[in-house]
Backbone as JSON, one array per atom type, in Angstrom:
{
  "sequence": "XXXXXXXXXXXXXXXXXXXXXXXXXXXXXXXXXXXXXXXXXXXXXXXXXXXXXXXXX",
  "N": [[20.7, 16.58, -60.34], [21.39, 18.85, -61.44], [23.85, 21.08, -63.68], [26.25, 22.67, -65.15], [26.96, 25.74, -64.35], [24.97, 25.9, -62.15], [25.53, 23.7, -60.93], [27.85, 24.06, -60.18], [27.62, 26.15, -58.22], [26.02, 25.06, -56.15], [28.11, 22.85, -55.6], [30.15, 24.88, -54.35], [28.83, 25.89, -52.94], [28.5, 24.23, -50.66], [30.6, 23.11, -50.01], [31.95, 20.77, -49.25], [34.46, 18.53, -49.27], [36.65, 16.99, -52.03], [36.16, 14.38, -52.03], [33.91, 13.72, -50.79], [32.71, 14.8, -52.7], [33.22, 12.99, -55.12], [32.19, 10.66, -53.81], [29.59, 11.3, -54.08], [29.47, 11.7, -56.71], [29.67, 9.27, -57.4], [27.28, 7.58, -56.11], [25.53, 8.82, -57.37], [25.96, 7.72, -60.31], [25.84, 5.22, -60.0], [22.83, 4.5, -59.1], [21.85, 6.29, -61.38], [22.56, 4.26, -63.36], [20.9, 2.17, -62.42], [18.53, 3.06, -63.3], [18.91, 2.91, -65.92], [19.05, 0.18, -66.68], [16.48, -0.55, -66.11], [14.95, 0.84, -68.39], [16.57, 1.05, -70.88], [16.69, 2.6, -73.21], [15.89, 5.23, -72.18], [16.63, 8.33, -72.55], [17.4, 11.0, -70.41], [18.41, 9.44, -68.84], [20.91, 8.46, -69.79], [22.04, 11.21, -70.54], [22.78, 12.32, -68.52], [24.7, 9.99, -67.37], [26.57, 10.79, -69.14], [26.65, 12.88, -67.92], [28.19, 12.89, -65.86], [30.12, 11.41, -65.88], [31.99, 13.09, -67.43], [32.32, 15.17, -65.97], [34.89, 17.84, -64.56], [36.75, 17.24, -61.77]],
  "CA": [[20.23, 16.95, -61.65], [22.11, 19.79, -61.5], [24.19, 21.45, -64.59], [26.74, 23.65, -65.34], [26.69, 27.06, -63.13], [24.27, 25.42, -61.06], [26.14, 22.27, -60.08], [29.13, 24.72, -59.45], [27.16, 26.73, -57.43], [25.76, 24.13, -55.51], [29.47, 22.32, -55.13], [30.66, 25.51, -53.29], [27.91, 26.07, -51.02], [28.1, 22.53, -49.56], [32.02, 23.2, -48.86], [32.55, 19.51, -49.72], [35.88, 17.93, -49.97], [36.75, 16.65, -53.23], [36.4, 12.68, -51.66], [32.69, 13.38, -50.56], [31.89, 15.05, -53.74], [33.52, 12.14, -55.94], [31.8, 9.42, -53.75], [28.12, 11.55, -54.67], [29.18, 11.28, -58.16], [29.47, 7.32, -57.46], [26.3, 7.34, -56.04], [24.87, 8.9, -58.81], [26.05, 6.82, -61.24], [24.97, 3.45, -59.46], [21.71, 5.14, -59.68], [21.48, 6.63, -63.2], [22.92, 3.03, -64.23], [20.1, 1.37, -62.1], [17.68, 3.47, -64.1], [19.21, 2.18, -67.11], [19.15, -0.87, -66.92], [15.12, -0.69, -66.08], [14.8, 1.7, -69.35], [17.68, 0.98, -71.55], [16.4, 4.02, -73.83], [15.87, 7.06, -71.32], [17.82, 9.42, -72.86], [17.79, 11.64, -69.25], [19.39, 8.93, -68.38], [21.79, 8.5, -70.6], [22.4, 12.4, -70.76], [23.24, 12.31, -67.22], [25.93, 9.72, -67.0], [27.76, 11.45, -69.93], [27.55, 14.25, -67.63], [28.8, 12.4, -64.69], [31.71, 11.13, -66.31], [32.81, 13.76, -67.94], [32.68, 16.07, -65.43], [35.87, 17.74, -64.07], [36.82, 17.34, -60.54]],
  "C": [[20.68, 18.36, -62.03], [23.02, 20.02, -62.97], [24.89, 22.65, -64.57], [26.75, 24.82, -64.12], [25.89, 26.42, -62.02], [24.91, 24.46, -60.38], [27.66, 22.91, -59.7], [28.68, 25.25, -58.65], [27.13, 25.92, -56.34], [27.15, 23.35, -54.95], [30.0, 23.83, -54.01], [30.21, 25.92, -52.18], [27.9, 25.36, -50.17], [29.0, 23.0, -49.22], [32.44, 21.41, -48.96], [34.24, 19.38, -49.87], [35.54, 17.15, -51.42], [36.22, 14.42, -53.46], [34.88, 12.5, -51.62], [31.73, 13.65, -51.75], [32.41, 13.74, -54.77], [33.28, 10.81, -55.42], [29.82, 9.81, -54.34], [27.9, 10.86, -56.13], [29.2, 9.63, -58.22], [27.93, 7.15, -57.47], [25.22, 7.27, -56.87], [24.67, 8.22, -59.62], [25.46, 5.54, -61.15], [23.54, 4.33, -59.44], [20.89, 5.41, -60.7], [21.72, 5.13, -63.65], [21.78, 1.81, -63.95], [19.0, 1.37, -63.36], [17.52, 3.17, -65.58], [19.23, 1.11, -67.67], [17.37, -1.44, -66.86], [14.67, -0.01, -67.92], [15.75, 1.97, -70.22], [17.59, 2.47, -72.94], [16.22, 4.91, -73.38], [17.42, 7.66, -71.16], [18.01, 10.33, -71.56], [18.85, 10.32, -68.81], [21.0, 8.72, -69.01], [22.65, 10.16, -70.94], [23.2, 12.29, -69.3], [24.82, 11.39, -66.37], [26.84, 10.36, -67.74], [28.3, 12.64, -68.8], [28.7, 13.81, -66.43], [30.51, 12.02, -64.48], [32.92, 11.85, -67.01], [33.05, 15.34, -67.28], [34.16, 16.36, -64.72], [36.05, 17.95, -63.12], [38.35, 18.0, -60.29]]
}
């Protein structure tokens, strides 16, 4: 749930490769999309895959 400065922050402290951070963001997504499909209107949710997908790796 991270954002901006924070989810950069957070990406360099782990030290992640680019493979483990772009299977999280999978995870995520199967996740947020679960949540979506229970609550087809929760905008967090919906805020969250935009971010997911449009983040740049």
């Amino acid at each position: 749930m991270l954002s901006g400065a924070g989810r950069s922050a957070f990406r360099d402290t782990t030290g992640q490769d680019s493979g483990t951070w772009d299977r999280a963001r999978g995870w995520a997504l199967w996740k947020t999309l679960l949540t979506l499909a229970h609550d087809p209107v929760d905008q967090r949710a919906r805020a969250l895959i935009d971010d997911i997908l449009t983040e740049e790796t």
